[in-house]
Structures are given as structure tokens and as C-alpha cells.
C-alpha positions as CSV (number, residue, x, y, z in Angstrom):
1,X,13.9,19.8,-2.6
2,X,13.7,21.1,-6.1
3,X,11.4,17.9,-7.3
4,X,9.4,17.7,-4.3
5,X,9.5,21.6,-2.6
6,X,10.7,22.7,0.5
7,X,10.0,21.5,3.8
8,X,7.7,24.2,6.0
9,X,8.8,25.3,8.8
10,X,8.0,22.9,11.7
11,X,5.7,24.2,15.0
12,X,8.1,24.8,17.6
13,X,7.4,21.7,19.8
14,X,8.1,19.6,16.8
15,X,12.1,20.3,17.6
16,X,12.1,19.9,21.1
17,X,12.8,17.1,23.3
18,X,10.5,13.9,22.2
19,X,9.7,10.8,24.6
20,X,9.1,7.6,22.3
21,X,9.9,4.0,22.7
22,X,8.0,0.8,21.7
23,X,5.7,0.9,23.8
24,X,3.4,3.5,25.9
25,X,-0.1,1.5,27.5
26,X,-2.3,1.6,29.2
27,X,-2.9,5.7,29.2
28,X,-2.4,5.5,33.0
29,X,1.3,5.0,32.4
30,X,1.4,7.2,30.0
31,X,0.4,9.9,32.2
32,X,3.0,8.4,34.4
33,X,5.8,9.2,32.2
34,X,4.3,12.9,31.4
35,X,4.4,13.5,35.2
36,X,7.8,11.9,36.0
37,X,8.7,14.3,33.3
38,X,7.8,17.2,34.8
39,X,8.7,15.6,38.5
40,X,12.3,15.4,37.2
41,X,12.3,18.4,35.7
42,X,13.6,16.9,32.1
43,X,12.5,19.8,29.4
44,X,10.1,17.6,26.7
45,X,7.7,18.7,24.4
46,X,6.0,15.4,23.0
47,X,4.9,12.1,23.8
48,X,4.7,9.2,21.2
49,X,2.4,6.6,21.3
50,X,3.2,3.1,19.5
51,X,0.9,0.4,17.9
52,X,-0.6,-0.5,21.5
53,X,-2.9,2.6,21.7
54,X,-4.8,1.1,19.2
55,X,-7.9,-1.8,19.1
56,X,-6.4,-4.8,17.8
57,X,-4.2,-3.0,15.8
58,X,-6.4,-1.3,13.6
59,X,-5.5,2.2,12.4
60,X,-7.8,4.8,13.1
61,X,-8.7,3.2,16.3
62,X,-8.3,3.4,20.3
63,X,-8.5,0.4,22.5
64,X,-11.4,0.4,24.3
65,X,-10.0,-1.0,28.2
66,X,-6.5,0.6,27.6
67,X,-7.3,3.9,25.9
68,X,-10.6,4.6,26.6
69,X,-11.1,8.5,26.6
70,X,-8.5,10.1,24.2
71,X,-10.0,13.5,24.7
72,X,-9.2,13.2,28.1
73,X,-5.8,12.0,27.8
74,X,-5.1,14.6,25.6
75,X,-6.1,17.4,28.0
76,X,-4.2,15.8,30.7
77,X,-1.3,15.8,28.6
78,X,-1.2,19.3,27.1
79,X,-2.3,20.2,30.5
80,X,1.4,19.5,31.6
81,X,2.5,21.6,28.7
82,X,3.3,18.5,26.2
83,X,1.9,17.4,23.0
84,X,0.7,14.1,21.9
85,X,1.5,12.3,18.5
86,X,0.3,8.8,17.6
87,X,1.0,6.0,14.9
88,X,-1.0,5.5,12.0
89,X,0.4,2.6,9.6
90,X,-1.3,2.3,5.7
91,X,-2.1,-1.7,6.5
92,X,-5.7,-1.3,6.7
93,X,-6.4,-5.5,8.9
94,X,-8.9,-6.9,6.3
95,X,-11.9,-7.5,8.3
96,X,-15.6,-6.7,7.7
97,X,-17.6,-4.6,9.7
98,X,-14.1,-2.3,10.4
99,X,-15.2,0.8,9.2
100,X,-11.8,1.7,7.3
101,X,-11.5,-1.7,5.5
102,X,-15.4,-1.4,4.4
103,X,-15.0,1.8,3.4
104,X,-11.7,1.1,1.1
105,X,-13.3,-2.3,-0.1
106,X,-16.6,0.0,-1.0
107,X,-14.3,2.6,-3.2
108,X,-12.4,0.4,-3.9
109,X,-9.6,2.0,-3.0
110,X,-6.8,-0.6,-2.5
111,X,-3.7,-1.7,-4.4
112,X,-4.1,-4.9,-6.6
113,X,-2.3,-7.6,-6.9
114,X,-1.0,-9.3,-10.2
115,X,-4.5,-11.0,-10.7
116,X,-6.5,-7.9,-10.3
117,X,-7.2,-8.6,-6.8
118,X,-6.7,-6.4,-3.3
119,X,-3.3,-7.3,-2.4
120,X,-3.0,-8.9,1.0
121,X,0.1,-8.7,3.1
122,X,0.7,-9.3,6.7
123,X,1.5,-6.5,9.3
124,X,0.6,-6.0,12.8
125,X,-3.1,-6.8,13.0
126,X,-2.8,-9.7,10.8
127,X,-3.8,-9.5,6.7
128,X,-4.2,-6.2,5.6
129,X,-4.7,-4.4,2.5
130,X,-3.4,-1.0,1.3
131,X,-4.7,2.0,0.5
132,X,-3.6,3.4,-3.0
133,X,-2.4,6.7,-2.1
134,X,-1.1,7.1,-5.7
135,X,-4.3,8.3,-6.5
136,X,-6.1,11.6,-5.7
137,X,-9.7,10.1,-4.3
138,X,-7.9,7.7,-2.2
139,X,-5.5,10.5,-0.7
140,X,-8.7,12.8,0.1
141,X,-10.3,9.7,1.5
142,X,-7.2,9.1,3.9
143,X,-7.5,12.9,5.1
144,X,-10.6,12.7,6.0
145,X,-10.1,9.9,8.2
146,X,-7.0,11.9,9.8
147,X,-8.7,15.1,10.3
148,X,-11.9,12.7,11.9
149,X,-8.7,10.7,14.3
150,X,-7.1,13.8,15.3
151,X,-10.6,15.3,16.5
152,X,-10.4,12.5,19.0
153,X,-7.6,14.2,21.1
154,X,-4.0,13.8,18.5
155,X,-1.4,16.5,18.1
156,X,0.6,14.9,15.5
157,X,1.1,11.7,13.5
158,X,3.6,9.2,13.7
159,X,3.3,7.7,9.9
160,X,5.1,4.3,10.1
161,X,5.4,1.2,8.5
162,X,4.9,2.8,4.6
163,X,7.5,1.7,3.0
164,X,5.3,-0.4,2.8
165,X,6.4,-2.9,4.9
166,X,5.1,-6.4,4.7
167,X,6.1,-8.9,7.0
168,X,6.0,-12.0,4.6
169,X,6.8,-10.1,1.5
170,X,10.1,-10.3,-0.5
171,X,12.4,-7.9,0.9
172,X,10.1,-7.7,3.6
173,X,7.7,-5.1,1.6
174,X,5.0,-5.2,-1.0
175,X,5.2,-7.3,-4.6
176,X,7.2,-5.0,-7.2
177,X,4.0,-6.5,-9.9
178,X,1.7,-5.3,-7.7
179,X,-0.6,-2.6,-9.4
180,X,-1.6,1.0,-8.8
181,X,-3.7,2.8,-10.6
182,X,-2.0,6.2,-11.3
183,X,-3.5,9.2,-12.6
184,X,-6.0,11.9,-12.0
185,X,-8.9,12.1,-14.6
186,X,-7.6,9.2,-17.1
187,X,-5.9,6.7,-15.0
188,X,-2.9,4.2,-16.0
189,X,-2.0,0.9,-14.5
190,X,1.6,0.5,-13.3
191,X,3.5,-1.3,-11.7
192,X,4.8,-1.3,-7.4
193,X,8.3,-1.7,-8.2
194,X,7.3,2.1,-10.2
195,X,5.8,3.7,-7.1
196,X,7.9,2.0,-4.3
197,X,10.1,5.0,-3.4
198,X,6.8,7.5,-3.3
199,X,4.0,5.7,-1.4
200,X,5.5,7.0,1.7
201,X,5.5,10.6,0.6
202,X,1.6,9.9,-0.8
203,X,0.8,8.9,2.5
204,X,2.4,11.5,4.4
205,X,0.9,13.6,1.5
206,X,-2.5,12.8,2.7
207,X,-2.5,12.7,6.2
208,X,-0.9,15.9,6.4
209,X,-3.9,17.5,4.4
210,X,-6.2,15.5,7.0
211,X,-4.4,17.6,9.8
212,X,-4.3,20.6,8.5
């Protein structure tokens, strides 16, 4: 606590009683399980929803068939006095014409690999690249997509998945020689195996400036 502060104290309904499990679609069950809830009178204050809310597995996104109004989910949910908290993973699918992987290819905004290139792992929606969140401009990027997701009808976030994991990788995670480029004004180049232990915390970092 003394190197990285304090935690704040958490809203209320972040202690409570919290209804997860791998996984909650389409949102007509997950209304289901808010009402059998209430029905059964168990006391619960949140609902998680896994990778399946999302299109393809893209972060940042809703399935179109299965989770096609979030705003209304959302006020059904807190309707029922509950709140609603949803995964966001930092493997961004590499795919063009996805809005998040154009915008981080644009900035350039990704971690490199040993040959200078975007590093390229595999997660859930297939190859994916990752954001550098050791830097300051990709952080305020990432919050602004978080505070434009959590417009759409999101209580909370659930980030996952940042150690970061990589399905293919050694140890199951990313190359210790890939690169980040660390700094705020003049910027150094070092190495994953450096960073490992705080691109969580970046990420959390910058999605909880997004919410706020």
C-alpha cells in the first residue's frame, strides 16, 4: 500500500452478495437469474457477465442477437435493485474495420514484439494485440473507451485476462522480450519481463479513470 496507495473505499454494493459464473447469455436468462433472485428471496447486489455478452469476443462490444439493448437490460436490472458489471479483457482481436483495433493500430498504441512489430497473441476472439498501458496516451485512450462502454448501460468492470494471458505463449502469457515503450515526455524501450507484474494495475489504472 505504501508503493502503490491505499485502496478507496468500495460503493456499498461492491461487498455484497455477487452472482457470477462462466457464463450468463442470452440477456433473457440473465433477467432470469435476477428474478429467481428476487423470487427466492437470496439478498444479492450484482450480476457478472462473462465473455458471451460480447460480439465475437471483441472488447468494448455487445452481441447484436444475444445482447441487443444494454440500456435496457440495465434498467431492468437495477430495476430489481441489482447492479451490473461486465468483462473487458486488454486482447484487442486484430481485425480491420473493428473500431478498437483501428484505433490502437492508428496511434499506434500496441506492445511490440522483439522485431519492432505489434505483438500477436492468441485469446478468446482469436489473434489479438495489446494495448501498452505503460504509457500515459494509451491509458487515456483506454478510458475513454470505458467511460463511452459504460454509457451503454455497465455498473462496473470485470478486468480479466491482464496478466496478460496468452493462450500460446510461454507460461501461458506474453514474451518477457517483448517491448514497451515506458515513459511520459521522453520515452525508453524496455523490456515485458520489466513490466509483467504491473500491466494489470495499468489497466485497472485506466479503466477506472474511464468510469469515474
Amino acid at each position: 500500500a505504501k508503493l502503490s496507495g491505499p485502496m478507496e473505499l468500495p460503493p456499498l454494493w461492491a461487498i455484497g452478495y455477487q452472482q457470477c459464473r462462466y457464463s450468463y447469455y442470452p440477456d433473457s436468462r440473465v433477467k432470469q437469474i435476477v428474478d429467481s433472485l428476487r423470487i427466492c428471496q437470496i439478498p444479492c447486489d450484482v450480476v457478472w457477465m462473462d465473455i458471451d455478452y460480447m460480439d465475437q469476443f471483441r472488447v468494448f462490444t455487445f452481441d447484436p442477437k444475444l445482447f441487443p439493448n444494454p440500456e435496457e437490460l440495465q434498467q431492468y436490472i437495477n430495476a430489481r435493485k441489482m447492479k451490473a458489471v461486465y468483462m473487458i479483457d486488454p486482447g484487442v482481436k486484430v481485425e480491420p474495420g473493428y473500431f478498437v483495433y483501428d484505433q490502437g493500430k492508428a496511434y499506434d498504441f500496441f506492445v511490440k514484439d522483439a522485431r519492432g512489430e505489434n505483438f500477436e497473441g492468441r485469446v478468446w476472439p482469436g489473434m489479438c494485440n495489446f494495448p501498452d498501458y505503460t504509457r500515459s496516451e494509451v491509458r487515456t485512450w483506454w478510458s475513454g473507451l470505458t467511460r463511452d462502454f459504460m454509457r451503454r448501460g455497465v455498473d462496473g468492470l470485470w478486468n480479466d485476462m491482464n496478466d496478460p494471458s496468452v493462450f500460446e505463449g510461454v507460461g501461458g502469457t506474453m514474451d518477457e522480450d517483448a517491448v514497451h515503450l515506458v515513459g511520459e515526455s521522453h520515452y525508453t524501450y524496455e523490456s515485458h519481463l520489466r513490466h509483467h507484474n504491473t500491466y494489470g494495475m495499468h489497466m485497472v489504472r485506466a479503466s477506472r479513470e474511464g468510469s469515474l
